[in-house]
Predicted model as a PDB file, atoms N, CA, C, CB and O in Angstrom, pLDDT in the B-factor column:
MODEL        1                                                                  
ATOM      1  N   UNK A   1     -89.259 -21.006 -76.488  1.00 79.00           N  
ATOM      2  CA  UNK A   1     -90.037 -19.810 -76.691  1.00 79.00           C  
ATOM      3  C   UNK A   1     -89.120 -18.595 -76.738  1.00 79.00           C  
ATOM      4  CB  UNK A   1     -91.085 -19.659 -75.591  1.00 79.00           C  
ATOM      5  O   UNK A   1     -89.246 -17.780 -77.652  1.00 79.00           O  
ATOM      6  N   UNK A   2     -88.159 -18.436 -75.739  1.00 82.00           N  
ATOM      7  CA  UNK A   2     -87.196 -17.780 -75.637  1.00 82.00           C  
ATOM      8  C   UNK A   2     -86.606 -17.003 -77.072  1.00 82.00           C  
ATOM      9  CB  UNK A   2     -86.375 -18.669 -75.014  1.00 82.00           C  
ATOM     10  O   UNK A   2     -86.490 -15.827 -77.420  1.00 82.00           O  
ATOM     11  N   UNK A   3     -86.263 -18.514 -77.778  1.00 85.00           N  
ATOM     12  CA  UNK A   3     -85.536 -18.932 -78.578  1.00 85.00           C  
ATOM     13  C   UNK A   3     -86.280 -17.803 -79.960  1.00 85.00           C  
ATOM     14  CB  UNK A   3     -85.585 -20.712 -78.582  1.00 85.00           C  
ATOM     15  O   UNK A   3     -85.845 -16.871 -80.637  1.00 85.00           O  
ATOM     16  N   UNK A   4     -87.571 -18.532 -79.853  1.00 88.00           N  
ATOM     17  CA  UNK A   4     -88.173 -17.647 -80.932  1.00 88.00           C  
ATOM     18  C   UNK A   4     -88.544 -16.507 -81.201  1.00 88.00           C  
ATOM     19  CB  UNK A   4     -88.893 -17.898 -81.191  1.00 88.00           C  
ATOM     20  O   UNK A   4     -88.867 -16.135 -82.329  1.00 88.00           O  
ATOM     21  N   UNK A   5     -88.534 -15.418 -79.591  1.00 85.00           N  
ATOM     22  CA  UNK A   5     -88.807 -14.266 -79.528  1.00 85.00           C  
ATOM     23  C   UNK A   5     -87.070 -13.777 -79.999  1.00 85.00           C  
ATOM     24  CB  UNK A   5     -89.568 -13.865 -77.993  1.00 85.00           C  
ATOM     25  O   UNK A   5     -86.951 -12.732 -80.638  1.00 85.00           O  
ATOM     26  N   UNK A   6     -86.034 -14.439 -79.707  1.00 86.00           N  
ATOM     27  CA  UNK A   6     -84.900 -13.694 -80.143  1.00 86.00           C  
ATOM     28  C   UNK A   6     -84.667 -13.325 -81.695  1.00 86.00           C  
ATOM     29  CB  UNK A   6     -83.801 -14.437 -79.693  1.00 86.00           C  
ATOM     30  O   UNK A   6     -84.453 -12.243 -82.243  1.00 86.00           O  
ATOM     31  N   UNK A   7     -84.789 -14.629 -82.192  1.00 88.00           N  
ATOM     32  CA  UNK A   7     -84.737 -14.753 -83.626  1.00 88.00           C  
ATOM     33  C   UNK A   7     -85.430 -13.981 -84.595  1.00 88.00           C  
ATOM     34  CB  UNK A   7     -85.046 -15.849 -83.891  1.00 88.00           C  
ATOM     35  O   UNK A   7     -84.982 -13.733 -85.715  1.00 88.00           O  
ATOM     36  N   UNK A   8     -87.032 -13.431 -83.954  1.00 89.00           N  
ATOM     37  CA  UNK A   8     -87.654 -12.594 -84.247  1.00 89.00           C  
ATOM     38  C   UNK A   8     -87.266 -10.943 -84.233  1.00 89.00           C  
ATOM     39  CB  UNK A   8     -88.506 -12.950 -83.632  1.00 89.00           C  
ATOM     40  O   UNK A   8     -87.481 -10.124 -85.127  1.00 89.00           O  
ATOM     41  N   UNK A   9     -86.876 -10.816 -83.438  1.00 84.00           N  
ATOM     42  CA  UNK A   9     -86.162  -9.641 -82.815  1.00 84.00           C  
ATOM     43  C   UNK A   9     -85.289  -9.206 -83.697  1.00 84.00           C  
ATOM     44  CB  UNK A   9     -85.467  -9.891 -81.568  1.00 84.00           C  
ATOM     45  O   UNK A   9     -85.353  -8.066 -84.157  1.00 84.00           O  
ATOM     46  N   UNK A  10     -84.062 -10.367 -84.144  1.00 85.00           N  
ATOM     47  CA  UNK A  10     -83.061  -9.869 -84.471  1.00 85.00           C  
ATOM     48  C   UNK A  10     -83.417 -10.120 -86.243  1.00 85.00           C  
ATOM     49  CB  UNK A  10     -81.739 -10.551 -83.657  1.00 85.00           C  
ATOM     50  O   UNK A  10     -82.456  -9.844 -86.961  1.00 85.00           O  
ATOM     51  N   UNK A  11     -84.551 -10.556 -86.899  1.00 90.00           N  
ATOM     52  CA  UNK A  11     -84.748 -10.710 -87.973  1.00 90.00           C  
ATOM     53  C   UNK A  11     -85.758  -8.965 -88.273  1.00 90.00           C  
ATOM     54  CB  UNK A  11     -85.433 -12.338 -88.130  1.00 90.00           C  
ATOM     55  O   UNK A  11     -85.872  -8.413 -89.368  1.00 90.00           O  
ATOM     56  N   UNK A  12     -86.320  -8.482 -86.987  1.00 89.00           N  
ATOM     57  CA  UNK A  12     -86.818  -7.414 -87.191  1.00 89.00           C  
ATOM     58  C   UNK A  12     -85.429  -6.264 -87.248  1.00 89.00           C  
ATOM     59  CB  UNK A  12     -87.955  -7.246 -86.078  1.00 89.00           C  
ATOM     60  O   UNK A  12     -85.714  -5.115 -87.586  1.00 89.00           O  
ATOM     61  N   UNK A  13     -83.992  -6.571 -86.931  1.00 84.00           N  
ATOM     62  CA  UNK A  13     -83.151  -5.739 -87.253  1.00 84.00           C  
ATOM     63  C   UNK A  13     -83.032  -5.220 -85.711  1.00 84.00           C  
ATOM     64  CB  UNK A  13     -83.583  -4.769 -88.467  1.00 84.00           C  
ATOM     65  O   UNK A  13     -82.657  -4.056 -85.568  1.00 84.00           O  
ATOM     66  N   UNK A  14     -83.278  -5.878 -84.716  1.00 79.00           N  
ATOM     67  CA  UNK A  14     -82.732  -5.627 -83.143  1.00 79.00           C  
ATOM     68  C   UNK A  14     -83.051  -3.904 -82.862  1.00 79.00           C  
ATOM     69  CB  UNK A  14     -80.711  -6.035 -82.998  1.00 79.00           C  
ATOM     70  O   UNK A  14     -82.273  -2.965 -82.696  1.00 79.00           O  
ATOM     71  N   UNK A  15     -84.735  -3.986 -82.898  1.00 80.00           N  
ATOM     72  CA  UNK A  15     -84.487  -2.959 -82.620  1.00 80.00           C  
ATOM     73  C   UNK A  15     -84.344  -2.262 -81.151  1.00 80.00           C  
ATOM     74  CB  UNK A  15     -85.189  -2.563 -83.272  1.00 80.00           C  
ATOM     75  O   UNK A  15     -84.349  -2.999 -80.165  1.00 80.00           O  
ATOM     76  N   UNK A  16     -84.239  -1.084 -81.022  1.00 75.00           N  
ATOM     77  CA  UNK A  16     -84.138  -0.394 -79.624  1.00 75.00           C  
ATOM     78  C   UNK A  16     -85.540  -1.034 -78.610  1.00 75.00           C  
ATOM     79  CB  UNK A  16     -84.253   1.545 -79.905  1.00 75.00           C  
ATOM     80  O   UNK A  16     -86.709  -1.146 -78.979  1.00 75.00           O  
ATOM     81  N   UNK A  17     -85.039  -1.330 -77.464  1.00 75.00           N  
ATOM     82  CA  UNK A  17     -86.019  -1.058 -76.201  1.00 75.00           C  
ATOM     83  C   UNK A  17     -86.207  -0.386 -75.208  1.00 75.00           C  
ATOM     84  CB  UNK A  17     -86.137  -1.696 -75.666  1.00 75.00           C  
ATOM     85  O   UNK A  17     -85.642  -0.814 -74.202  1.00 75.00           O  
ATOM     86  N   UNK A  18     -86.963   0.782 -75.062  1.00 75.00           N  
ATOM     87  CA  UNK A  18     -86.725   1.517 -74.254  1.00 75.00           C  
ATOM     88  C   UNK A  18     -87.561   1.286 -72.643  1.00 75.00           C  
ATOM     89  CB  UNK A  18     -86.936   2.676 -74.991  1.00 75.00           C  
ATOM     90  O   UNK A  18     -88.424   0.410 -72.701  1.00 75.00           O  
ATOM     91  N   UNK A  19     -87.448   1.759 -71.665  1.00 80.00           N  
ATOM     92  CA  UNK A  19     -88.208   1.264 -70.803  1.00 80.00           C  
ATOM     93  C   UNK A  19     -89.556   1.249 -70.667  1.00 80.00           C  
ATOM     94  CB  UNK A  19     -87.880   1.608 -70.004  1.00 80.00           C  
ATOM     95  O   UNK A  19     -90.039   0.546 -69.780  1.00 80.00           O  
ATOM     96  N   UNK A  20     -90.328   1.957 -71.450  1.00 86.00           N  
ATOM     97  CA  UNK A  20     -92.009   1.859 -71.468  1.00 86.00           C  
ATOM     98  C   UNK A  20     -92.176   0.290 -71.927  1.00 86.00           C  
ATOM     99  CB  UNK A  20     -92.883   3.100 -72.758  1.00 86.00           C  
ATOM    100  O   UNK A  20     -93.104  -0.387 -71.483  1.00 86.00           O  
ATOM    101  N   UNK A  21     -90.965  -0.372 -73.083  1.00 86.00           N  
ATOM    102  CA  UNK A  21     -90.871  -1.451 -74.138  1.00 86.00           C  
ATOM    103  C   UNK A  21     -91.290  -2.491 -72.782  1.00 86.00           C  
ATOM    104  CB  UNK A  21     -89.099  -1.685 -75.152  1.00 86.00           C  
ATOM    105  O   UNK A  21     -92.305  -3.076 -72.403  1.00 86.00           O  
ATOM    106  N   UNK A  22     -89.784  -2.330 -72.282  1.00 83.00           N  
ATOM    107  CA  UNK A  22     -89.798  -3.707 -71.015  1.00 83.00           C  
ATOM    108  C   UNK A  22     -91.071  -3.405 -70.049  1.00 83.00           C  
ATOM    109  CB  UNK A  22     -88.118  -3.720 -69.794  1.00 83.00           C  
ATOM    110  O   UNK A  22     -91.632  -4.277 -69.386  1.00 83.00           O  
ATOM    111  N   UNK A  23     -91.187  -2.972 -70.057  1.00 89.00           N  
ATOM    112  CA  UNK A  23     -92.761  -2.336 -68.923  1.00 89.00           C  
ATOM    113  C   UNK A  23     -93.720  -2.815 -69.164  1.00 89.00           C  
ATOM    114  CB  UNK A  23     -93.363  -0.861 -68.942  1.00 89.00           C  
ATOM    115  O   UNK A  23     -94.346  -3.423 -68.296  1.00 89.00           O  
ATOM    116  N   UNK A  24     -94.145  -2.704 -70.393  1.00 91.00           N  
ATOM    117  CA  UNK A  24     -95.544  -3.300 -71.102  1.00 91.00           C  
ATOM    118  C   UNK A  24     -95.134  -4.552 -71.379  1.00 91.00           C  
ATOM    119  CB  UNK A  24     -96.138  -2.568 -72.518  1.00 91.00           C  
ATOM    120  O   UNK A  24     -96.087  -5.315 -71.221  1.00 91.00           O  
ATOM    121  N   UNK A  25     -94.030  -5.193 -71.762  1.00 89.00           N  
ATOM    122  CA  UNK A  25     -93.781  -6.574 -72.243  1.00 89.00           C  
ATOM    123  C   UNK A  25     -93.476  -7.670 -70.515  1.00 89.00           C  
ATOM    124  CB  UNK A  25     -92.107  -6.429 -73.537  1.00 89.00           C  
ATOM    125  O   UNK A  25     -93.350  -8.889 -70.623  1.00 89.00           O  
ATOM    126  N   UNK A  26     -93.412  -7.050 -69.237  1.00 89.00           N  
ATOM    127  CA  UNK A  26     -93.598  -7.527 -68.278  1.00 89.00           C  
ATOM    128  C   UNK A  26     -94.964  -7.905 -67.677  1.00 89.00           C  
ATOM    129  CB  UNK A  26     -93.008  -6.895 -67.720  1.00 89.00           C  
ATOM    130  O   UNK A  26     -95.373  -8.970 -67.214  1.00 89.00           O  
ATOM    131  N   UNK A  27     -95.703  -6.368 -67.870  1.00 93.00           N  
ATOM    132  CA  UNK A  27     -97.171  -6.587 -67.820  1.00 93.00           C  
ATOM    133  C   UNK A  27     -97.972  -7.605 -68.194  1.00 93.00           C  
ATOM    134  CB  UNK A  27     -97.650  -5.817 -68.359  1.00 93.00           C  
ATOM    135  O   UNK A  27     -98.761  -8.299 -67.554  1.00 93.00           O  
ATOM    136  N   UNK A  28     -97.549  -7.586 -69.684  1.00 91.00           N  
ATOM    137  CA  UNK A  28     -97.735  -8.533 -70.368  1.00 91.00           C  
ATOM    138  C   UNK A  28     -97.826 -10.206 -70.186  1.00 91.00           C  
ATOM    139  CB  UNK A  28     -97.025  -8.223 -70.986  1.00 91.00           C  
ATOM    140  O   UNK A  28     -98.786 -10.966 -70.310  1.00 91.00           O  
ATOM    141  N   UNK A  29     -96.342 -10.466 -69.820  1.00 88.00           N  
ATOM    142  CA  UNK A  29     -96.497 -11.640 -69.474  1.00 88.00           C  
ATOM    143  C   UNK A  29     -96.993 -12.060 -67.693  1.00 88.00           C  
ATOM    144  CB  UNK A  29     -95.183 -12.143 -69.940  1.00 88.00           C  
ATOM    145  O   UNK A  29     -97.166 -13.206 -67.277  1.00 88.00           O  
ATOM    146  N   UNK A  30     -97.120 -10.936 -66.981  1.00 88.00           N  
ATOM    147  CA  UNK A  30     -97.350 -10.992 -65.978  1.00 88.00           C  
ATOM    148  C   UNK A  30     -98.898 -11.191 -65.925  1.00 88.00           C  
ATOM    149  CB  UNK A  30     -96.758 -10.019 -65.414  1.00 88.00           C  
ATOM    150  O   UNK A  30     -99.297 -11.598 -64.834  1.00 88.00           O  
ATOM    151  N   UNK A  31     -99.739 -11.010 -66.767  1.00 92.00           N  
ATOM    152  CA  UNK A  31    -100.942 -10.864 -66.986  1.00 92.00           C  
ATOM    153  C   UNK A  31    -101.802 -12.736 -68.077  1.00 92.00           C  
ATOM    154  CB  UNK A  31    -100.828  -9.115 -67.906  1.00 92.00           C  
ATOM    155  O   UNK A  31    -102.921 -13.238 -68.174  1.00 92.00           O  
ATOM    156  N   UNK A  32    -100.353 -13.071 -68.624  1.00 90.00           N  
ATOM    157  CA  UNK A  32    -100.691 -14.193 -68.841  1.00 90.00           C  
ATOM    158  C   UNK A  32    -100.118 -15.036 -67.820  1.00 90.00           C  
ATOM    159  CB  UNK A  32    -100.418 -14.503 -70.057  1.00 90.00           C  
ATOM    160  O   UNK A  32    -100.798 -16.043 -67.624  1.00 90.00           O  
ATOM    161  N   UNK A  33     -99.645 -14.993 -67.495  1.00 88.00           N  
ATOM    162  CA  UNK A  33     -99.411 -16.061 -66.129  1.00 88.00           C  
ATOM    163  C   UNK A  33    -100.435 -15.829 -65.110  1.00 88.00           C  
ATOM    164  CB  UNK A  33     -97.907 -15.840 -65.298  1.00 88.00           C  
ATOM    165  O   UNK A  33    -100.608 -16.744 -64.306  1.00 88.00           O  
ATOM    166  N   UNK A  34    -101.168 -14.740 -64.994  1.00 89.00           N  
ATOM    167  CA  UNK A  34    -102.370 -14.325 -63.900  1.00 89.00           C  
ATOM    168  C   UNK A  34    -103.174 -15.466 -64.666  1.00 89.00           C  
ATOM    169  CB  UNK A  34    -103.160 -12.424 -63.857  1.00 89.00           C  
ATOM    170  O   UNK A  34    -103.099 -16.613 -64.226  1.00 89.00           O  
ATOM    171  N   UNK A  35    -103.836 -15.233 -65.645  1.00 91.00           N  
ATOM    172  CA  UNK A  35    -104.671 -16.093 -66.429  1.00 91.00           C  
ATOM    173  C   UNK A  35    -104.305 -17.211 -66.906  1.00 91.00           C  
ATOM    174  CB  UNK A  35    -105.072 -15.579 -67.343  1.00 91.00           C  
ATOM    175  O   UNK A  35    -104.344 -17.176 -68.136  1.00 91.00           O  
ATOM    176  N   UNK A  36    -104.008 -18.069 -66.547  1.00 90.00           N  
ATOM    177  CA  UNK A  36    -103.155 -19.013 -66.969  1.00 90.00           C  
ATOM    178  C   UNK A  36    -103.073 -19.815 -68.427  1.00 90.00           C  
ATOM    179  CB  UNK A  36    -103.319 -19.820 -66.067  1.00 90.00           C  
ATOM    180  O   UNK A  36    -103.305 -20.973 -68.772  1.00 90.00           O  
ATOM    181  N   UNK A  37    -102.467 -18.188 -69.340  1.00 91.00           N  
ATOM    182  CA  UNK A  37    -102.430 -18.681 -70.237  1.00 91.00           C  
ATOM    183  C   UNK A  37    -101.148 -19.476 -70.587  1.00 91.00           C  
ATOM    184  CB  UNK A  37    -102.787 -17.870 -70.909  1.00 91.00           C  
ATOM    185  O   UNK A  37    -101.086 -20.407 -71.390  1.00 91.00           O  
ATOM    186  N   UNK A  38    -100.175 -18.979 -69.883  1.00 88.00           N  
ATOM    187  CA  UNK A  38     -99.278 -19.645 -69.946  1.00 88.00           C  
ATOM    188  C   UNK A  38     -98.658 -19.938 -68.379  1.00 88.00           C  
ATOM    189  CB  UNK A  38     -98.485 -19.023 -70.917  1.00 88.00           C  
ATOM    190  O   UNK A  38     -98.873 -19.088 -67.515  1.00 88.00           O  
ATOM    191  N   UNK A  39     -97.799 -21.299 -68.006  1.00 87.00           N  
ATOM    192  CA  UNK A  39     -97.481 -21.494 -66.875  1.00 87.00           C  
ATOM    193  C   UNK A  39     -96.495 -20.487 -65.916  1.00 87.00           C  
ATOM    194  CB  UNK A  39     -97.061 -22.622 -67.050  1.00 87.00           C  
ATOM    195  O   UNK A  39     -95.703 -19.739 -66.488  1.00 87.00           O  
ATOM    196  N   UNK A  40     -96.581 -20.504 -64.448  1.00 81.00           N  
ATOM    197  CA  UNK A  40     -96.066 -19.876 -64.002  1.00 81.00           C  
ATOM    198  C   UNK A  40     -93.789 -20.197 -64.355  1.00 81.00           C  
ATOM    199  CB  UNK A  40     -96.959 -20.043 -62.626  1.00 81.00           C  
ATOM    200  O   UNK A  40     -93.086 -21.132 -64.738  1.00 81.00           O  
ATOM    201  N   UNK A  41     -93.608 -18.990 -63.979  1.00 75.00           N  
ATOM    202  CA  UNK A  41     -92.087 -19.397 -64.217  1.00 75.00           C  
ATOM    203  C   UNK A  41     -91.177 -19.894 -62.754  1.00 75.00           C  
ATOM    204  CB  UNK A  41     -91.299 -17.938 -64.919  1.00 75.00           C  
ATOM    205  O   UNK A  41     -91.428 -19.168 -61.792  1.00 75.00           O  
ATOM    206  N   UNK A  42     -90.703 -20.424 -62.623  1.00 76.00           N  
ATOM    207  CA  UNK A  42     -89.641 -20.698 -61.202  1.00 76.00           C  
ATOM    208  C   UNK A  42     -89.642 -19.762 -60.967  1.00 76.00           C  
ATOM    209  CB  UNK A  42     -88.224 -21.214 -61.101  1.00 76.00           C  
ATOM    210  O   UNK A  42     -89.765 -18.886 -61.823  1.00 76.00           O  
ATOM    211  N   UNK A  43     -89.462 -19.435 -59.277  1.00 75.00           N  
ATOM    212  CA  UNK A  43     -88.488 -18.336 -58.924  1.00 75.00           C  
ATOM    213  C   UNK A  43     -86.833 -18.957 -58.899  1.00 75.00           C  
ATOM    214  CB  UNK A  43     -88.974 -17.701 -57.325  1.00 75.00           C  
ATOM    215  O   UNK A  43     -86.425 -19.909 -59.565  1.00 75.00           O  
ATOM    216  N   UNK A  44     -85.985 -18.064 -57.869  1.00 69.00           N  
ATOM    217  CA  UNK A  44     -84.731 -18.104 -57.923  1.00 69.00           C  
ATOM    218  C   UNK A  44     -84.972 -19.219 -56.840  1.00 69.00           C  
ATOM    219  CB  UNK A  44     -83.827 -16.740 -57.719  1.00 69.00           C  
ATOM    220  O   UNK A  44     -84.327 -20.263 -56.941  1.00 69.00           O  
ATOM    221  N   UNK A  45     -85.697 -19.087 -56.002  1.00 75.00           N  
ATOM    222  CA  UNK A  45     -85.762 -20.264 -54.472  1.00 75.00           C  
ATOM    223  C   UNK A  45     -85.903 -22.101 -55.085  1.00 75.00           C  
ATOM    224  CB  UNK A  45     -87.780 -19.791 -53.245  1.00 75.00           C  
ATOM    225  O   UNK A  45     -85.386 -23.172 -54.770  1.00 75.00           O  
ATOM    226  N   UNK A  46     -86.763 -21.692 -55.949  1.00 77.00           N  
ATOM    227  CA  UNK A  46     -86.879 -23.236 -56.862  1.00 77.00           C  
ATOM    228  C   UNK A  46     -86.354 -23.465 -57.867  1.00 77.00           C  
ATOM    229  CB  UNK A  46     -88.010 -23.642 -57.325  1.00 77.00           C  
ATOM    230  O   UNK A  46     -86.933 -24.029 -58.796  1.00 77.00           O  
ATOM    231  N   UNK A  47     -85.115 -23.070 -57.906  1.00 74.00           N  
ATOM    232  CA  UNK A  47     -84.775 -23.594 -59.342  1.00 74.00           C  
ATOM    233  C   UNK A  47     -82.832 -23.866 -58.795  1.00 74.00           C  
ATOM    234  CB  UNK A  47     -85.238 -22.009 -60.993  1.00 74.00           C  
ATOM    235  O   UNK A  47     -82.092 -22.903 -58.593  1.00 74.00           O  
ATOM    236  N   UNK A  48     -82.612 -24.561 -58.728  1.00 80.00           N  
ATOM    237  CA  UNK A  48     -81.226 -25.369 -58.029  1.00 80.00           C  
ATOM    238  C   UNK A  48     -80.149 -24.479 -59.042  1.00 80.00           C  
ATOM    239  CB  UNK A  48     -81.136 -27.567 -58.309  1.00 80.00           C  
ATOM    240  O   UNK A  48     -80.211 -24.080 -60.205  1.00 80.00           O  
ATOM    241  N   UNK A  49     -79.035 -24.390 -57.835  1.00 76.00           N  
ATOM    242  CA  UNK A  49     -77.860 -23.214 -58.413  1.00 76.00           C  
ATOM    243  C   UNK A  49     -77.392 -24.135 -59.824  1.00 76.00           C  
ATOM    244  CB  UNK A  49     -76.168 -22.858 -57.027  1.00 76.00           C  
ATOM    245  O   UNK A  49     -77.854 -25.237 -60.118  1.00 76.00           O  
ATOM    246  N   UNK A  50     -76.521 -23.489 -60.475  1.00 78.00           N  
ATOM    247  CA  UNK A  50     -75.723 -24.240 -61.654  1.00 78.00           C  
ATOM    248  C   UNK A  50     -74.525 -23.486 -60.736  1.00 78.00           C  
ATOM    249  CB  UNK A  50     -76.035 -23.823 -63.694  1.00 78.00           C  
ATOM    250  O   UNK A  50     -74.364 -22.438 -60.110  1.00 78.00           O  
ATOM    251  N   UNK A  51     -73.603 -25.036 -61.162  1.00 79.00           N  
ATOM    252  CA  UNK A  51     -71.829 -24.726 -60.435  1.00 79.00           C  
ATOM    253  C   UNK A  51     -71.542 -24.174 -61.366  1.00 79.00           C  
ATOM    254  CB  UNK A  51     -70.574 -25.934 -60.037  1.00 79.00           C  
ATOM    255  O   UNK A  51     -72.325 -23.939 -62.286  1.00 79.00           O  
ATOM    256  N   UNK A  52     -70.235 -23.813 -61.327  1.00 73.00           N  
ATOM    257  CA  UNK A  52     -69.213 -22.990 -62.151  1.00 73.00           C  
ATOM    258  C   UNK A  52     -68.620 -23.523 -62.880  1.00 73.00           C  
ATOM    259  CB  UNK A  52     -68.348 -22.384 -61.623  1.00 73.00           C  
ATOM    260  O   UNK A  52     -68.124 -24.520 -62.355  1.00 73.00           O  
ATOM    261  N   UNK A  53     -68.267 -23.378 -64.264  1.00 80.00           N  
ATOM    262  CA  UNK A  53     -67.709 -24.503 -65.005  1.00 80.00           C  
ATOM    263  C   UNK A  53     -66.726 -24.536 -64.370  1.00 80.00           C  
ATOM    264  CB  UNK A  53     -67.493 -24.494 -66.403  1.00 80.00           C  
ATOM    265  O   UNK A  53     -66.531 -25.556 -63.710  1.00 80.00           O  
ATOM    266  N   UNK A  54     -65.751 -23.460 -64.323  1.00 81.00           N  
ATOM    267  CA  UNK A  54     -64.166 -23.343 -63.624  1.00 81.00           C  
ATOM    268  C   UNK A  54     -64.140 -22.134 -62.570  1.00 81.00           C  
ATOM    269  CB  UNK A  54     -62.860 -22.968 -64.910  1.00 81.00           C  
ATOM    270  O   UNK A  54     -64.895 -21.168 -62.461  1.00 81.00           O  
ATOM    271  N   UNK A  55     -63.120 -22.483 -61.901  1.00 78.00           N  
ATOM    272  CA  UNK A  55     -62.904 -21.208 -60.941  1.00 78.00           C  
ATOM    273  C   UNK A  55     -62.331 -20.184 -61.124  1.00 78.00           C  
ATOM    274  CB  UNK A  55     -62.383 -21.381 -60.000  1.00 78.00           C  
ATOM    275  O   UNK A  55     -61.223 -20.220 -61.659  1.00 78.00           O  
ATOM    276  N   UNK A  56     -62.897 -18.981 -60.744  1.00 76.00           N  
ATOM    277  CA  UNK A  56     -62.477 -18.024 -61.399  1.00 76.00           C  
ATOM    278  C   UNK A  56     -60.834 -17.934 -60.946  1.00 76.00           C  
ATOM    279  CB  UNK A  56     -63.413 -16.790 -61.122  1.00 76.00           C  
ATOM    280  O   UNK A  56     -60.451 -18.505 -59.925  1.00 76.00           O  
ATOM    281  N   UNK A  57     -59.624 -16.918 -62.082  1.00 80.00           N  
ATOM    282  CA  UNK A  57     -58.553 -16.871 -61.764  1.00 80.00           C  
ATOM    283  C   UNK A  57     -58.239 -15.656 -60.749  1.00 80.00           C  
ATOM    284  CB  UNK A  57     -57.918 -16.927 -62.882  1.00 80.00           C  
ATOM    285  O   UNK A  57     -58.868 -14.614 -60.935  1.00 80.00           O  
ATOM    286  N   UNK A  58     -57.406 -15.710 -59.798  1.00 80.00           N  
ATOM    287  CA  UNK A  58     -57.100 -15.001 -59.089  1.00 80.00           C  
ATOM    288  C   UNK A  58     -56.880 -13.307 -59.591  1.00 80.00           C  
ATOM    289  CB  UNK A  58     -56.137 -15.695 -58.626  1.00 80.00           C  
ATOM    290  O   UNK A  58     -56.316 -12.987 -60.637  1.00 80.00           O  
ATOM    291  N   UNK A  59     -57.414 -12.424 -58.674  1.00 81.00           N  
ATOM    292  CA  UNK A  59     -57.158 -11.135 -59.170  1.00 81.00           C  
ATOM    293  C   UNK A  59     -55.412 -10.498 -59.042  1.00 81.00           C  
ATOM    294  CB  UNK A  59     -58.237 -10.223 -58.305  1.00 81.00           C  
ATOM    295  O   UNK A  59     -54.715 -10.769 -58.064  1.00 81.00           O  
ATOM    296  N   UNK A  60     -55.008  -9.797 -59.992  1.00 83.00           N  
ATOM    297  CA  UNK A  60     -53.615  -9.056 -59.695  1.00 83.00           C  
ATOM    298  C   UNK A  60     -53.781  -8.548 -58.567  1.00 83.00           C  
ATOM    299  CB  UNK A  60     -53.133  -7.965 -60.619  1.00 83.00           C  
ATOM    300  O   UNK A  60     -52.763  -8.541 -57.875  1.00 83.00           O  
ATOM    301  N   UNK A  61     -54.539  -8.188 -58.190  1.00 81.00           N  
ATOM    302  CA  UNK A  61     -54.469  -6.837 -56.640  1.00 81.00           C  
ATOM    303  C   UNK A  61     -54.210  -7.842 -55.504  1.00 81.00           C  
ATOM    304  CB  UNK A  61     -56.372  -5.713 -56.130  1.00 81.00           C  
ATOM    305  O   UNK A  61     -53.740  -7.462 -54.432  1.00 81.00           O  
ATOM    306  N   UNK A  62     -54.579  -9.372 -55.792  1.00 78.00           N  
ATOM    307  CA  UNK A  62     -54.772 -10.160 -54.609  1.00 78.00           C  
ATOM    308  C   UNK A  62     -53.101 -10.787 -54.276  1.00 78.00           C  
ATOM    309  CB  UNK A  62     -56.064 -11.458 -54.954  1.00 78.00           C  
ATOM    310  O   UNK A  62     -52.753 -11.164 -53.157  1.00 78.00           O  
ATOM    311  N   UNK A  63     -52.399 -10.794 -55.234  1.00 76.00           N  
ATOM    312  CA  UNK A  63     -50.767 -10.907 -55.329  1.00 76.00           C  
ATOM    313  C   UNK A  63     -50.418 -10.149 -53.978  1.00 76.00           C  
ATOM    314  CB  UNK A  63     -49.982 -10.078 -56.858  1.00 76.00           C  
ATOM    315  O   UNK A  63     -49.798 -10.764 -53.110  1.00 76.00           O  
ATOM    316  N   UNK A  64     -50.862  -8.608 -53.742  1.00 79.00           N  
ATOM    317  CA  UNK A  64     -50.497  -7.766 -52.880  1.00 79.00           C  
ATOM    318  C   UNK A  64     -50.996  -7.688 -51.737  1.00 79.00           C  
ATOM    319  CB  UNK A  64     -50.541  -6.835 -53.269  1.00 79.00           C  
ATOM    320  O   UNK A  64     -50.628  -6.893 -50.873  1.00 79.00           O  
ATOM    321  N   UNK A  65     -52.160  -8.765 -51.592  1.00 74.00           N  
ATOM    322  CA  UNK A  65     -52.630  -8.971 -50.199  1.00 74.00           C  
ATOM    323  C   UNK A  65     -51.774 -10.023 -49.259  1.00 74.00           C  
ATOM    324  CB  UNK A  65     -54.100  -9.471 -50.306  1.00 74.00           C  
ATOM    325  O   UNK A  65     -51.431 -11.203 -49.317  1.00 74.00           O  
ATOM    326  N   UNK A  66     -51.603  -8.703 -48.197  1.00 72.00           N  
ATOM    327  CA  UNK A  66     -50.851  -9.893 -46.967  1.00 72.00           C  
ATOM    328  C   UNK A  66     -51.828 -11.444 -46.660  1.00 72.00           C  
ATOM    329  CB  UNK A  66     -50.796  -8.897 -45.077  1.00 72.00           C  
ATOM    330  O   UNK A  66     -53.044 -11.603 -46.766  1.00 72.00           O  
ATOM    331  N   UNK A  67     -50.977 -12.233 -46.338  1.00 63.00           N  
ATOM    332  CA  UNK A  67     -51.263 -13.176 -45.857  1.00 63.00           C  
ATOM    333  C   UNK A  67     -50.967 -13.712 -44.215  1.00 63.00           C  
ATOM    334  CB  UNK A  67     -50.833 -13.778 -46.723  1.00 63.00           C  
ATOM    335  O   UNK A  67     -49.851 -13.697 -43.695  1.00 63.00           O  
ATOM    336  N   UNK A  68     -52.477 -14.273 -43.411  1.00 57.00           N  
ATOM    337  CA  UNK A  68     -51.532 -14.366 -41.810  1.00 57.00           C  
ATOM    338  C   UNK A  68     -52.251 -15.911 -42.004  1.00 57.00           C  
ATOM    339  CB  UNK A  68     -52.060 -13.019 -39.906  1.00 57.00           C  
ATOM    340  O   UNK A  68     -52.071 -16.786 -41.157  1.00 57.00           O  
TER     341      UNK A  68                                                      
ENDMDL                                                                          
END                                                                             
């Protein structure tokens, strides 16, 4: 679904969103999930971390940190 609101978006020429945009388009879906028109979404508590592909590389500043 995601998928198709992007494609749409960017076939309309990406346009600007300003915050009234995201406001009403939260409402929005906040109002179909009240009604269950469409299913509720995970929160962050139910939905299991993703690892890291790799670890991040060490910072330059951290070269200059003492070590005990």
């Amino acid at each position: 679904m995601a998928g198709d609101i992007h494609a749409l978006w960017e076939a309309a020429g990406r346009p600007y969103l300003g915050a009234n945009d995201c406001k009403f388009a939260f409402q929005y879906l906040a109002a179909a999930i009240r009604k269950g028109i469409i299913p509720p979404i995970p929160t962050l508590g139910e939905v299991d971390p993703v690892p890291a592909a790799k670890p991040a590389k060490p910072h330059i500043l951290d070269t200059f940190k003492e070590t005990t």
